[in-house]
C-alpha positions as CSV (number, residue, x, y, z in Angstrom):
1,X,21.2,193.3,128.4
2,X,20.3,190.0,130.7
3,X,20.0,186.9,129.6
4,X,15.9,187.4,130.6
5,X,15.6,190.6,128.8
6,X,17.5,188.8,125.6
7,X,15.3,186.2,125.8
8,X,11.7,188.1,126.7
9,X,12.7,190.2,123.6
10,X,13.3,187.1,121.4
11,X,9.7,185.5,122.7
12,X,8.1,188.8,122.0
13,X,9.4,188.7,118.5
14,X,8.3,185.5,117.9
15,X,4.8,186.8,118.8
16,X,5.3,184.4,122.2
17,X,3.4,187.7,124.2
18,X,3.4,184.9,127.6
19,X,6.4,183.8,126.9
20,X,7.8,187.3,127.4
21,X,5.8,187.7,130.0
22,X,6.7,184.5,132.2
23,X,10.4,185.9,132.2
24,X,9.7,189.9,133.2
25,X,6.7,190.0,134.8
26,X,7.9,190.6,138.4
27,X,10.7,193.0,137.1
28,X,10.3,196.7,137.7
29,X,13.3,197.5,135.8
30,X,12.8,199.6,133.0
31,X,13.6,197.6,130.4
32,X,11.2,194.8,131.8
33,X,8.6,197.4,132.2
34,X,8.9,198.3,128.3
35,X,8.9,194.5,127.1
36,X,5.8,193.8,129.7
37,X,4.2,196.8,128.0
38,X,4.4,195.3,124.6
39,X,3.8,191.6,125.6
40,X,0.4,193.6,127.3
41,X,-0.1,195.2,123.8
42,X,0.1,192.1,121.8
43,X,-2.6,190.5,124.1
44,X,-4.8,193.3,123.8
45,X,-4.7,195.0,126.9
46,X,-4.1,198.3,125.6
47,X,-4.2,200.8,128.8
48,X,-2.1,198.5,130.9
49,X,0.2,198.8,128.0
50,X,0.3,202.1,127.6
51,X,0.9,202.8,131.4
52,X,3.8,200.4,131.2
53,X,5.3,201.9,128.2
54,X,5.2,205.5,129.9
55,X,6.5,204.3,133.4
56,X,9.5,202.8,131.0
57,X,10.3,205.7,129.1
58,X,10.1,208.3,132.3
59,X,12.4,205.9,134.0
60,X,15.4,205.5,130.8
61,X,14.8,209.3,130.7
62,X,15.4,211.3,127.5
63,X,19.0,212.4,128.2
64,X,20.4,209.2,130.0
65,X,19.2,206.3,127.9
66,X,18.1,208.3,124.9
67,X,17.5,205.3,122.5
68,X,15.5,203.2,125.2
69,X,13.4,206.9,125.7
70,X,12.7,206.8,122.1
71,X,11.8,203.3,121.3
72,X,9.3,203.6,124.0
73,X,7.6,206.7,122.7
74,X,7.2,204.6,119.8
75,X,5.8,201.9,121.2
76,X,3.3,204.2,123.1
77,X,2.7,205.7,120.3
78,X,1.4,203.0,118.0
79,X,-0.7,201.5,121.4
80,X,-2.1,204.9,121.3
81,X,-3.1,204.4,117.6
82,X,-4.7,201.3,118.2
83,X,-6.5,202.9,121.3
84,X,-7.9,205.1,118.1
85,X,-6.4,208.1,120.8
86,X,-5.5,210.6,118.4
87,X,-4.7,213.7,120.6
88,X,-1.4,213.0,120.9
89,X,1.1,215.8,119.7
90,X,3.0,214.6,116.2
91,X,6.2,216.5,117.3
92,X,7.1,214.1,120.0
93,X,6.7,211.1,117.8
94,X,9.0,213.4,115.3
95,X,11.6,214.0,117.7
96,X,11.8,210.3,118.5
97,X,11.9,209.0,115.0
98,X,14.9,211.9,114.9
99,X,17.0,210.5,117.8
100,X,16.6,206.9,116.4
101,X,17.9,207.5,113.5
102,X,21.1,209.6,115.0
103,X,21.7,206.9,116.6
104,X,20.8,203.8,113.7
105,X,17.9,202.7,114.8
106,X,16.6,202.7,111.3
107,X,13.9,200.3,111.6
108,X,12.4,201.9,114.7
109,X,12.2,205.7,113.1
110,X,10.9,203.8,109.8
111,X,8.1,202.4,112.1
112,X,7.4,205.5,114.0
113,X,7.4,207.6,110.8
114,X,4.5,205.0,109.5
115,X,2.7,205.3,113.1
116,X,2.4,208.9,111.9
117,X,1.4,208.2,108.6
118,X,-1.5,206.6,109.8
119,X,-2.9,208.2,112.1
120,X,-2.9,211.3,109.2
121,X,-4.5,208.6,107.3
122,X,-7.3,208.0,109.8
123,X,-8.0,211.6,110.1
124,X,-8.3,211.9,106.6
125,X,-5.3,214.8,106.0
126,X,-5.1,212.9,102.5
127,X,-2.6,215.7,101.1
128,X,-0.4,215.8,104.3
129,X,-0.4,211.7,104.0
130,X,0.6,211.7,100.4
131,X,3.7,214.3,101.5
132,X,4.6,212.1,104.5
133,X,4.8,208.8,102.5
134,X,6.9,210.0,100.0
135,X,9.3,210.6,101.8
136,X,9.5,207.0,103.2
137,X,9.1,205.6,99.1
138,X,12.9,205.5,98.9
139,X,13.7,202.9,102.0
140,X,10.8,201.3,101.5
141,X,10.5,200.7,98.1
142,X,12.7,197.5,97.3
143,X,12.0,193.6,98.1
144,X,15.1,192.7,99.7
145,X,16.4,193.3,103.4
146,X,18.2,196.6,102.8
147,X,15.1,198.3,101.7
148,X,13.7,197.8,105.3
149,X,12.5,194.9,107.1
150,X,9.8,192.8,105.7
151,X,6.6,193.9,108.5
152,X,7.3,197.6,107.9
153,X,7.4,197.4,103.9
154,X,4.0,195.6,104.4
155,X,2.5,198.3,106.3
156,X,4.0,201.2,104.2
157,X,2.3,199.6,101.5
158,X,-1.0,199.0,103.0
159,X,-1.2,202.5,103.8
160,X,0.0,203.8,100.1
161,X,-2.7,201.4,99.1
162,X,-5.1,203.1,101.9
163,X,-4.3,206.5,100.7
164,X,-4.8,205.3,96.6
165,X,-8.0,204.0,97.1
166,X,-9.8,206.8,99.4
167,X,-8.5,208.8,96.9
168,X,-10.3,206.9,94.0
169,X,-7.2,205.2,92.0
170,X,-7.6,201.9,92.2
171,X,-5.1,200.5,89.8
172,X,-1.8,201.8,92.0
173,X,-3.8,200.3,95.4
174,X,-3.7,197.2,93.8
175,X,-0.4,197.5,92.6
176,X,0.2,199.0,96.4
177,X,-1.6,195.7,97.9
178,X,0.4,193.2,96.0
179,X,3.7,194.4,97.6
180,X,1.8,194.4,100.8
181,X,1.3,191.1,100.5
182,X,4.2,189.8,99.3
183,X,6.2,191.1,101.9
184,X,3.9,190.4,104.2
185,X,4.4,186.8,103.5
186,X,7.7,187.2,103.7
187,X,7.7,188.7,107.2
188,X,5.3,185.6,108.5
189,X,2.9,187.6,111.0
190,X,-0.4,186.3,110.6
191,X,-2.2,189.4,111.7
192,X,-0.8,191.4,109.3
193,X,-1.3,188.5,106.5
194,X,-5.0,189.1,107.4
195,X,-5.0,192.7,107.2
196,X,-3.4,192.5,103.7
197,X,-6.3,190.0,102.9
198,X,-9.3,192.0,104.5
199,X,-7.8,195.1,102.0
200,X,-7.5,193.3,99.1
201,X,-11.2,191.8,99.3
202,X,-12.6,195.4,100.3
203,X,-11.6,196.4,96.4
204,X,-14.0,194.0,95.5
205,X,-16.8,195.4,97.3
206,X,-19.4,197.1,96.6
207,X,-18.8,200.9,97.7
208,X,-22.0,203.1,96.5
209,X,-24.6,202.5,94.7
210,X,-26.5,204.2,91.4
211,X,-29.6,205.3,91.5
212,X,-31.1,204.4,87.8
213,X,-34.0,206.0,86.1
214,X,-36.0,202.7,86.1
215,X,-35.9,203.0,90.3
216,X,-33.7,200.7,90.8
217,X,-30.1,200.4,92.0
218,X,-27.3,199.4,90.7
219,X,-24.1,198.2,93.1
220,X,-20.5,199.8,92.4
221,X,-17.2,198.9,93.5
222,X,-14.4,201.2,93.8
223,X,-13.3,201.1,90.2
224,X,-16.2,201.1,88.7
225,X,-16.7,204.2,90.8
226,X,-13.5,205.8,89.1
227,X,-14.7,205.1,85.8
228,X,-17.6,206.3,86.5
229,X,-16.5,210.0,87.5
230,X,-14.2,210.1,84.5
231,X,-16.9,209.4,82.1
232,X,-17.5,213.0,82.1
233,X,-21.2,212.8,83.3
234,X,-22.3,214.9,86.0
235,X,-22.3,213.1,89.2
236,X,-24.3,214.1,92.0
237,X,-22.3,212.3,94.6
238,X,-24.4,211.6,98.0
239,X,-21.5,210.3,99.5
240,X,-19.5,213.2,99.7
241,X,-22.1,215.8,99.2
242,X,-20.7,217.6,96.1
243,X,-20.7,217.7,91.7
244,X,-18.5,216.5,90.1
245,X,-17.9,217.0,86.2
246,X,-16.0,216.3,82.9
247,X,-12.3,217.3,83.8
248,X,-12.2,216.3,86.9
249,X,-14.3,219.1,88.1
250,X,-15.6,219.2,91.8
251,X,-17.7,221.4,93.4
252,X,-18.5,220.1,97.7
253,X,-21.8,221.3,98.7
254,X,-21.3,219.8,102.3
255,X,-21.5,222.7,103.5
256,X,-24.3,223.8,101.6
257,X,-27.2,220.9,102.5
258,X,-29.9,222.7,101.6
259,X,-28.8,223.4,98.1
260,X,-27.0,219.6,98.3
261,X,-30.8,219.0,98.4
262,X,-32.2,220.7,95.8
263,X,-29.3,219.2,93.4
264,X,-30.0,215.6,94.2
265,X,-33.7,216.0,93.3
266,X,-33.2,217.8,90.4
267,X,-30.9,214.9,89.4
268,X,-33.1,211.8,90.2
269,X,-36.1,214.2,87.8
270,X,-33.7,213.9,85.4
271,X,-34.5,213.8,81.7
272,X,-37.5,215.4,83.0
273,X,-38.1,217.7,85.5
274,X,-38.4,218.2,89.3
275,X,-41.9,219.3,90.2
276,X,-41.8,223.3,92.8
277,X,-43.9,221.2,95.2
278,X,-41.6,218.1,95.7
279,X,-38.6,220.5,95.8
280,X,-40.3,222.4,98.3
281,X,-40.9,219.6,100.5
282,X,-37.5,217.2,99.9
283,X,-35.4,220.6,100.9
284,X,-37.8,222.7,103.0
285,X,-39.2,219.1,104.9
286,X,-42.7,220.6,104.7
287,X,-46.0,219.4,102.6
288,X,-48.1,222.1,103.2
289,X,-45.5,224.9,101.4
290,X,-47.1,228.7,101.2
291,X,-46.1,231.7,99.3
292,X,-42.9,232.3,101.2
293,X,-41.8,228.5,100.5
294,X,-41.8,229.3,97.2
295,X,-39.9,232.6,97.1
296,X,-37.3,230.6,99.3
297,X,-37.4,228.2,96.7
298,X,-36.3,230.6,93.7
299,X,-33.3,232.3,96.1
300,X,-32.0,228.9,96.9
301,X,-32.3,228.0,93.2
302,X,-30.7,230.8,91.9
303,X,-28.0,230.6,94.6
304,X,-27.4,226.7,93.3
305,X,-27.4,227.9,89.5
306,X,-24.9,230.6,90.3
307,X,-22.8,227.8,92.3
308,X,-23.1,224.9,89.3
309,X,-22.6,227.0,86.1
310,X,-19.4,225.3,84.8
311,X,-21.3,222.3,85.5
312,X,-25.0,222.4,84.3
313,X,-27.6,224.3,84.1
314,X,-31.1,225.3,86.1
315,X,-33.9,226.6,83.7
316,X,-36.7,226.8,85.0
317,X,-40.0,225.2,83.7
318,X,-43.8,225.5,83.5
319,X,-44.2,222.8,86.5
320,X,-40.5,223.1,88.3
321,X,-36.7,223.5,87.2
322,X,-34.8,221.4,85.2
323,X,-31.4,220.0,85.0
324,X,-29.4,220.7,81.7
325,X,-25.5,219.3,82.0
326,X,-22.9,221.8,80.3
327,X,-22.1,220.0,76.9
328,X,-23.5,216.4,77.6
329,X,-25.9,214.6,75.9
330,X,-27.4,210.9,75.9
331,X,-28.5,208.8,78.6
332,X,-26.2,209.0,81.0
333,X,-25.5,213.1,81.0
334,X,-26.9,212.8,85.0
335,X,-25.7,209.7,87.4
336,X,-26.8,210.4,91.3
337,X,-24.1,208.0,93.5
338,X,-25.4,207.5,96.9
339,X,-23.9,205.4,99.5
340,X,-23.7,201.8,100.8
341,X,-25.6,202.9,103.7
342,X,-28.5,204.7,104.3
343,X,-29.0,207.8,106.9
344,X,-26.8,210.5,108.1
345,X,-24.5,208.7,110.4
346,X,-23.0,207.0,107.4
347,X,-19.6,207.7,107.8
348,X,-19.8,207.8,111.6
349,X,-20.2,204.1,111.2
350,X,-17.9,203.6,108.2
351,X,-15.1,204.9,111.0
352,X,-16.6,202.1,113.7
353,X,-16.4,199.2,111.0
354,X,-12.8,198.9,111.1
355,X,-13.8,196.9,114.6
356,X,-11.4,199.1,116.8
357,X,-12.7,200.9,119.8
358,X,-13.1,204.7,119.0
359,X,-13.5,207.5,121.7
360,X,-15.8,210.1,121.4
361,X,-13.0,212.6,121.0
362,X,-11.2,210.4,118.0
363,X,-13.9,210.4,116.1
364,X,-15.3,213.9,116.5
365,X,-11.3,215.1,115.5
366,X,-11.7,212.3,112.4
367,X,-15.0,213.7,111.1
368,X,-14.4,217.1,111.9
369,X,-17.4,217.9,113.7
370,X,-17.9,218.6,117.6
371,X,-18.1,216.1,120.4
372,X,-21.2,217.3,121.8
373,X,-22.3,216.3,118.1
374,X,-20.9,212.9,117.9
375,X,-22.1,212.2,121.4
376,X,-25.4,213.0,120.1
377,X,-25.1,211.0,116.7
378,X,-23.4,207.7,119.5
379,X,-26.3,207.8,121.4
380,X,-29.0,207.6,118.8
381,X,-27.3,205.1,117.0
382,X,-27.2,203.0,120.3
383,X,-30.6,203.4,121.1
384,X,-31.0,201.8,117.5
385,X,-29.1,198.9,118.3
386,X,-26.2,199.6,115.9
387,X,-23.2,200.4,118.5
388,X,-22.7,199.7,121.6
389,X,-20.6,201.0,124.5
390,X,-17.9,200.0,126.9
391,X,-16.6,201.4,129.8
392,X,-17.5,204.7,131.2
393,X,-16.6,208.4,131.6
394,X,-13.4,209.1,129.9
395,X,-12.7,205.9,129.3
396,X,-15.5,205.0,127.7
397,X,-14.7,204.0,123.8
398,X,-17.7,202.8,121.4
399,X,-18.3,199.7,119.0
400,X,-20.5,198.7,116.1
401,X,-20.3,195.3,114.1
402,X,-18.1,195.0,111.5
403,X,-20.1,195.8,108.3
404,X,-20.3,192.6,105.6
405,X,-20.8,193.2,102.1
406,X,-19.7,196.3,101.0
407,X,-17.1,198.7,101.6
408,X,-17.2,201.8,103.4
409,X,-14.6,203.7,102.0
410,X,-16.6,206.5,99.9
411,X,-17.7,207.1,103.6
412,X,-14.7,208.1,105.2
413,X,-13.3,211.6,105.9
414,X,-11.7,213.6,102.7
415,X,-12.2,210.2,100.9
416,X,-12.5,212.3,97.4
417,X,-10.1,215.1,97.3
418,X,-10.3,215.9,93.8
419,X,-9.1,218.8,91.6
């Protein structure tokens, strides 16, 4: 290595992304091209980056400079990530992470095994998250140097924080955000200091809301949420579109709107009961409802008491149906939890809050739904003022203001897999 190279990497590890810069940037050596990529990552410029990165790594090849190959991957990788491109194939990043740690890179295969961790993290594979972290508890888990360096403790921790709280366990995030920000401290990188920061205040936020008999609402934050769904009441949880019961008992209708429908009102009727006419026109969206409304009406409600029967049950009633939980009693037998936001591109815009730029492809594979149908959803939600575009054709990525007051992350993809 050059004195330049040396000292370009030193600058760019100092977080000195011009410094770097003023010492590679009219090299076309591979090595200048990887640290010109990075110093073009730190600054922002993400596609420049990325074609830097890949011009490095094509030029060390995989067989000749194996460990330059594989650190650039990396490095691509996690540009990538912030790109929110999530296409990429998970073997190659595997298959680096393998050759830098044959040949002691530790550091670098801890960092690209995280890159992988969260980008299963944005795409809300909870389960396959879980697996992946546990294997990197063990290097990870200390405070001192030989555990792993400071920044990449941080961000394991972060994301065992991320995956505790989407999963609605808020006491080991917390525990999870303190080491984040300890060692986070200790590794002196302001941006990640403020990412710790941003995570610890989103716990206090209010993340759904209850819908009270009175009419009113009443703001929850995370672990109030939690307590709420171990209470043993029946929840009818808007946020997720499901039941869930005493024993951790869930049942997803969000597949199933129609009857996702007819459960909600039935709930907010609750003690009493839900009149056939509003039923008919909350699920059916009609007001003038005729004979063959109401036969609809008693199929879908059988189809939702067959569904619900280890959690409640639907008798019907002179006027309606009503909603009878299985073995509770007193006031707060039937809680419906809706979420922060209103309307049905909730959790399209709980994925554009996080303030990165999101291509119509990332999100579709993050929400599980088509492109045609996120393209759709992008379009009315910019013609209501609430994202915005930038670029165009493929490289056209979307935006929507960060959201203040409340966190969105009820909203997310798989945010509740219970049991």
């Amino acid at each position: 290595m050059d004195s330049l190279i040396a000292a370009a990497a030193r600058a760019l590890a100092a977080g000195d992304a011009l410094g770097a810069l003023k010492r590679v940037a009219l090299r076309d050596d591979p090595p200048a091209l990887a640290l010109r990529g990075i110093a073009m990552a730190q600054l922002g410029e993400h596609a420049r980056a990325r074609e830097l990165l890949k011009r490095a790594a094509r030029r060390f090849g995989s067989s000749h400079e194996a460990l330059a190959h594989a650190r650039c991957v990396v490095a691509e990788a996690e540009v990538a990530l912030a790109m929110r491109d999530l296409r990429g194939a998970p073997g190659t990043l595997a298959a680096a992470a393998a050759a830098l740690d044959a040949r002691g890179d530790r550091a670098n295969a801890l960092q690209a095994r995280l890159i992988a961790v969260r980008r299963l993290l944005l795409l809300g594979r909870l389960q396959e998250t879980e697996a992946a972290l546990s294997q990197l508890d063990d290097p990870l888990r200390g405070d001192d140097e030989a555990s792993g360096p400071p920044a990449l403790r941080a961000v394991a921790a972060l994301a065992t924080a991320e995956l505790a709280w989407r999963s609605l366990r808020t006491a080991p995030a917390q525990a999870a955000l303190a080491r984040a920000h300890a060692a986070a401290q200790r590794a002196g990188v302001p941006a990640l200091q403020a990412e710790v920061a941003e995570a610890r205040a989103a716990l206090e936020r209010p993340a759904a809301r209850r819908l009270l008999p009175t009419g009113h609402e009443q703001p929850l934050r995370l672990a109030e949420v939690e307590a709420l769904l171990a209470s043993g009441a029946l929840v009818v949880d808007a946020c997720r579109r499901g039941l869930h019961g005493s024993g951790g008992t869930w049942l997803p209708l969000a597949r199933r709107p129609l009857l996702f429908a007819l459960a909600r009102a039935l709930a907010e009727a609750w003690p009493g009961d839900a009149d056939r006419h509003a039923l008919i026109a909350q699920a059916f969206r009609t007001r003038r409802p005729d004979e063959t409304h109401r036969a609809r009406l008693r199929v879908e409600i059988g189809r939702l008491r067959k569904l619900a029967a280890p959690l409640a049950r639907v008798e019907a009633t002179e006027r309606g149906f009503l909603l009878v939980p299985q073995g509770q009693e007193g006031d707060a037998a039937v809680v419906v939890l809706v979420p922060p936001l209103d309307g049905d591109r909730a959790s399209l815009l709980a994925l554009l809050a996080d303030g990165a730029a999101w291509s119509t492809s990332a999100l579709a594979l993050a929400l599980g739904a088509s492109q045609r149908t996120v393209q759709r959803a992008l379009v009315e939600l910019e013609a209501a003022g609430r994202v915005r575009a930038i670029g165009r054709a493929r490289a056209q990525r979307w935006l929507a203001p960060p959201l203040a007051g409340f966190t969105t992350n009820l909203l997310l993809p798989a945010a509740l897999p219970l049991t």
